[in-house]
N, C-alpha and C positions, 0 to 999 in steps of 0.2 A: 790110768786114764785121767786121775786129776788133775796130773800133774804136766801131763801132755793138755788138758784143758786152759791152764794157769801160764801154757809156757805161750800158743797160740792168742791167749787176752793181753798179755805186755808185745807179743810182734807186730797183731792186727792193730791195736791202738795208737803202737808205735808210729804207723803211716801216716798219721796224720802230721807228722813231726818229720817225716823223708823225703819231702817232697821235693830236694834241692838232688838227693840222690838218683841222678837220669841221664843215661843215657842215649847218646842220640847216634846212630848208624847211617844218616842222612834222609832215612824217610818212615823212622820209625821211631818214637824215645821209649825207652826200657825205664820204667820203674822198678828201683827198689822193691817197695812195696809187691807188684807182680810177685817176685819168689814168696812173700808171706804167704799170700791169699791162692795161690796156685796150691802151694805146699799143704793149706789149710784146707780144702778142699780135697785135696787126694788123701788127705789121711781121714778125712771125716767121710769121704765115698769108702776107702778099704775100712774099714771100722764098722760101721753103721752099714753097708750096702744099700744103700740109698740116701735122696736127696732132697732137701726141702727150700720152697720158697715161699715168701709170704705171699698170700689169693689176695690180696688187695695193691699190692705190689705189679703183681702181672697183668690189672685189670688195666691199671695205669699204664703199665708200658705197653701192653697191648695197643690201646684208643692212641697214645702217643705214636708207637711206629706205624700204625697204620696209614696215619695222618703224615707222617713223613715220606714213605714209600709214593705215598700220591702227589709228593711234592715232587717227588723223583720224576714223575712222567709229567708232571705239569714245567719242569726245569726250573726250579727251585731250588732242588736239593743234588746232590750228589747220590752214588750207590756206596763208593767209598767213605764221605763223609759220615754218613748214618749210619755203617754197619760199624765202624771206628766205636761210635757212642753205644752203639745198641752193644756190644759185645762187653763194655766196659761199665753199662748200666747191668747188664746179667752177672757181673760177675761181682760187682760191689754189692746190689742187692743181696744175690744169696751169701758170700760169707757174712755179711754183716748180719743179715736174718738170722744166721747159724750161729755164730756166735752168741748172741742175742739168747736164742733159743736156747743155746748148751747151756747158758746161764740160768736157765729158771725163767730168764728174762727181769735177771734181780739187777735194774736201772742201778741202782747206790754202789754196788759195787762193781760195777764197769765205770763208773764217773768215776771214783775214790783210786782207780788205776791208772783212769785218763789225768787226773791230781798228780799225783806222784809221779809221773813223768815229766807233766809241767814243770812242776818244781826244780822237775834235774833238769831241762829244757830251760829255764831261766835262770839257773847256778849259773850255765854254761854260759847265758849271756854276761852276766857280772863277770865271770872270770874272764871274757873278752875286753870288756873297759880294764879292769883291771891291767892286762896285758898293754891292750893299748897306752894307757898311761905311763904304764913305767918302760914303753916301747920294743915289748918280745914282740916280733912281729907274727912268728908262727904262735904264737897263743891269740891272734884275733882273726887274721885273716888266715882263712879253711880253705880257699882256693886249691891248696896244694891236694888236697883228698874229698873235697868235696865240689863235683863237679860243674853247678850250676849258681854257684855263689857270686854275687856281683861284689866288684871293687868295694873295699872298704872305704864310707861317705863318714867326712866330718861334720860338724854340727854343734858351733858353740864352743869348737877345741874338743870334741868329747867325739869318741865312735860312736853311730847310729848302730846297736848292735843289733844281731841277724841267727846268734845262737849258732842252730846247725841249718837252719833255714835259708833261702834261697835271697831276700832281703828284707829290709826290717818291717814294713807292712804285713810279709807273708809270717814270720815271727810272732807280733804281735798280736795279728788275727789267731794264729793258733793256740794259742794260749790263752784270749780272751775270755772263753769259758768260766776259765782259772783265775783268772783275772778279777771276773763279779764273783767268785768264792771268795776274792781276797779282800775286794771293797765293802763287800759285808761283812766281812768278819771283824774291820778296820771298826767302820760305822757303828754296827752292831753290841761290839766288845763282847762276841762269841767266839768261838771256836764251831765253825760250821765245815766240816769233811778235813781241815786242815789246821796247821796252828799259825798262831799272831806271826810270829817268827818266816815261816817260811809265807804267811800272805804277804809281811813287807817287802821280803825279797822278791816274787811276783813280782807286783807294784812297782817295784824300784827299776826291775829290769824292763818290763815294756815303757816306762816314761823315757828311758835311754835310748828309743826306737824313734824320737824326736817324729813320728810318724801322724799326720791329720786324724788319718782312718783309725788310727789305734786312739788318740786320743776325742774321737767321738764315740768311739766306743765305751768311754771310758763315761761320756757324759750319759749316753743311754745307759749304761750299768745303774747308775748315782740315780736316775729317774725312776726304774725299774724296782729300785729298793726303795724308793719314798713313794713310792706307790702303793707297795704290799708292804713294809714292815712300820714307814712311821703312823702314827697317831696324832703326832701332836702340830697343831698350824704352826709352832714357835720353831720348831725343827726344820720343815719343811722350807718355810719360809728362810731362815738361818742356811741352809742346805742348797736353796735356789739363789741365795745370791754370792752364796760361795762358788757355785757352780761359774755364775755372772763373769766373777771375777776373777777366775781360772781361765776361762775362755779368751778373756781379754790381754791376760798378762801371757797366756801359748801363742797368740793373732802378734802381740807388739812387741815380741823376744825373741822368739824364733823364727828367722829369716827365712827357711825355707818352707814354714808353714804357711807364714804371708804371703809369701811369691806364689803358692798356689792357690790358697784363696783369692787374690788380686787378679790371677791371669784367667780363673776361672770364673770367676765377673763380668772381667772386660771380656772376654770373647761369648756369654749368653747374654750381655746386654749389645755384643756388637761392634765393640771399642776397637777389639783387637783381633785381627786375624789369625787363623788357629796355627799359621808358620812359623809365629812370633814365641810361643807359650811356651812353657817349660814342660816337657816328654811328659809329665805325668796328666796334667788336663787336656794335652794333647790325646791322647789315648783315652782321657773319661770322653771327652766332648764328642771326636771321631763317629768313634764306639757308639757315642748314648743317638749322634744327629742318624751314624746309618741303619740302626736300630729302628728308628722312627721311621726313617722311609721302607725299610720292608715289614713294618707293622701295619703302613697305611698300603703296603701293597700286601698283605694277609692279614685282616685283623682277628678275625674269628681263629683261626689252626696255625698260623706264623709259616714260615718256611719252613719247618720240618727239624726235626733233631741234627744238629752237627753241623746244621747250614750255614752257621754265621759267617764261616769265610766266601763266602759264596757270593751271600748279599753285600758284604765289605768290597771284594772286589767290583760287583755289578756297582755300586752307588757312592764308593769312594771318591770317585771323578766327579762326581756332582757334590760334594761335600769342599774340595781344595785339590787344588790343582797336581795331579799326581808328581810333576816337577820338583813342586814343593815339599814334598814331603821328606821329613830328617832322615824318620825310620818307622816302619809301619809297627805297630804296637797293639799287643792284645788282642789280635787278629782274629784269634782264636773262642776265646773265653770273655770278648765282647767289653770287657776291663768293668765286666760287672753283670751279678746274676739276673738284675730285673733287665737289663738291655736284651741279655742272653734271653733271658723266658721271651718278652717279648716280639724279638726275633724271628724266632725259630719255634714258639709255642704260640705266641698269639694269645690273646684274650682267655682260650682255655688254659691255658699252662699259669698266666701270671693269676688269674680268677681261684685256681685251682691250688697255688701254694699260699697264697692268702688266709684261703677258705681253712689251707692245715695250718696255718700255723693259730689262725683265732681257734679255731672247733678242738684242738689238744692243746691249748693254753693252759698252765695249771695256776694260778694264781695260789697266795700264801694258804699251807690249807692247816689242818691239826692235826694229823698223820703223816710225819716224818720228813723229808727235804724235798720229797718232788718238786716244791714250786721254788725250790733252787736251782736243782737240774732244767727243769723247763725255760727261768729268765736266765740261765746261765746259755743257754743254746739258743735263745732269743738275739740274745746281745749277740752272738756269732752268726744268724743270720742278716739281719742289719747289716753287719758289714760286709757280709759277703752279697747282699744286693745293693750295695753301693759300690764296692770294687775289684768282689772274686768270683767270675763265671763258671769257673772249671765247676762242671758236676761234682766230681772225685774229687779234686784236690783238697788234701788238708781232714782226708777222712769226712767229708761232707754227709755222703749217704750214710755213716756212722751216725752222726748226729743226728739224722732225720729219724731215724730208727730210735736213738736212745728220746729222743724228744716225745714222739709217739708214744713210745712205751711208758715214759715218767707219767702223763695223763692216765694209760690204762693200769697199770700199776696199783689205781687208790681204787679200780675195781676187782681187782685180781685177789682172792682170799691165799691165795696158793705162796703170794711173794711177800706176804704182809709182815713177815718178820727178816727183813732185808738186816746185810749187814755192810 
């Protein structure tokens, strides 16, 4: 049974890193992932003969589909759309609740597994530069067996690596976690879940992802730690204007970081028409302007769960002229969580993930690493409401769960000796 326990916590965890593995029948995309959590489920119902979800879990989804369903007759929402997410919020929920649960609900060691994957998730990356550099083509570009992988992008002479991931944003978001283990450790000159050694490598692999989103990530990490661990103004200070000039030398060096800061300027101050920009602020801007118009047409409940392509169609054409457009992007997952909440949740959804993420906040405490676990999953929120919608992807609702539980964790006498 343990062992059957140990084999399902490296598969489940694993998905957060599969998300490139998909696919698509033409009206349907098959995740990897699916055979984990399907499999994980049928042995935990024939095992256990019954089944558990978390009661504050389904209060949520509850007030949430209801609120959608009424979108549905108000024409809003979809019947399709909603029941897409509603079947795919039942089902992330309860393994990840299960999971959770078979553990004790011991938070350090579900992270210290989601670590260790990391780490072989960013070997892989190094071993792609590497590859690329001395030119084996099949050692960088996974094309051949991984099915949703984009073209391999240069940057500097160097590959943007992507690991086994779909491209280097989505890479470097999933590892970010891993990421603020590494920078503290750097910082710190601790050994915090991982060693010196493998945080550099971390580090070394997402700076290779020449990525904005990963490297503001990277700035909220350096903030999050001089917030809870330093003391001293000489640090802090020292700290902030390294930070200064980090920022400064990624804006004036790399070309493609600037092109997106620059085009997403000029088209919120006006400059530049959004036909003009480069696919990536095209899809934030789109995204964030039709967002705003079906917020100010639901601001209290949003349109409903799953709706966003819904409202992208209905107010596309009021954003830029559908003629104009390269290629519609993000369609789906709103090319970012806070657009998506506001959307499709309205005032209650985005009021209501705020409200969790301050109220199970764990700040630095004296009992054990939670309030590494909690800014390590901080820093992956952040970015995923600046530019990953998807509910699921990247093992999301995993994280919500281990986040939750790292705050209740320093009340739990049951988990107090974690390892």
């Amino acid at each position: 049974m343990l062992q059957l326990i140990e084999l399902f916590n490296y598969l489940l965890i694993s998905n957060i890193f599969t998300g490139a593995f998909v696919f698509n029948n033409g009206s349907f995309d098959f995740y990897i992932s699916y055979i984990f959590m399907i499999g994980f489920i049928l042995a935990y119902i024939f095992i256990n003969k019954k089944i558990f979800i978390s009661r504050s879990f389904i209060y949520i989804f509850a007030a949430a589909f209801l609120i959608s369903f009424l979108n549905i007759l108000l024409g809003n929402n979809s019947i399709s759309l909603l029941f897409k997410t509603a079947i795919a919020f039942i089902l992330n929920g309860m393994v990840y609740y299960l999971l959770i649960k078979l553990n004790n609900y011991n938070v350090e060691k579900l992270f210290r597994i989601y670590l260790r994957l990391a780490y072989i998730i960013a070997l892989i990356a190094i071993f792609q530069e590497i590859c690329f550099l001395v030119g084996f083509k099949y050692g960088y570009d996974f094309r051949y067996f991984i099915p949703r992988m984009v073209s391999p992008q240069i940057q500097l002479g160097m590959l943007r690596v992507t690991s086994i991931l779909q491209e280097p944003t989505h890479f470097g978001t999933a590892v970010m976690p891993a990421l603020f283990v590494s920078i503290l450790n750097l910082l710190s000159r601790k050994n915090n879940f991982i060693s010196k050694q493998a945080s550099f490598l971390i580090i070394i692999s997402t700076l290779l992802t020449f990525s904005l989103l990963v490297y503001v990530g990277i700035i909220f990490a350096v903030i999050l730690i001089m917030l809870n661990y330093y003391r001293s103004k000489t640090k802090i200070i020292a700290t902030t204007m390294l930070l200064i000039a980090l920022t400064w030398v990624m804006y004036r060096y790399i070309p493609v970081i600037r092109l997106k800061v620059n085009d997403t300027i000029m088209v919120m101050t006006g400059k530049q028409p959004l036909e003009k920009v480069n696919l990536t602020t095209f899809a934030f801007c789109s995204n964030g302007i039709v967002a705003g118009k079906s917020f100010r047409h639901n601001p209290l409940f949003g349109s409903g769960l799953g709706s966003h392509p819904k409202s992208y169609d209905r107010y596309i054409s009021e954003v830029i002229d559908p003629q104009k457009i390269i290629m519609v992007l993000n369609k789906k997952d709103a090319s970012g969580l806070f657009f998506r909440l506001i959307s499709e949740t309205g005032l209650f959804g985005i009021v209501l993930f705020f409200y969790f993420i301050f109220k199970f906040y764990v700040s630095k405490d004296k009992d054990g690493h939670f309030w590494i676990v909690s800014n390590s999953i901080l820093c992956l929120f952040i970015l995923n409401l600046l530019r990953q919608g998807n509910y699921f992807y990247g093992g999301f609702i995993f994280f919500i769960f281990l986040y939750y539980y790292a705050s209740k964790n320093l009340q739990l006498p049951k988990v107090s000796n974690l390892n």
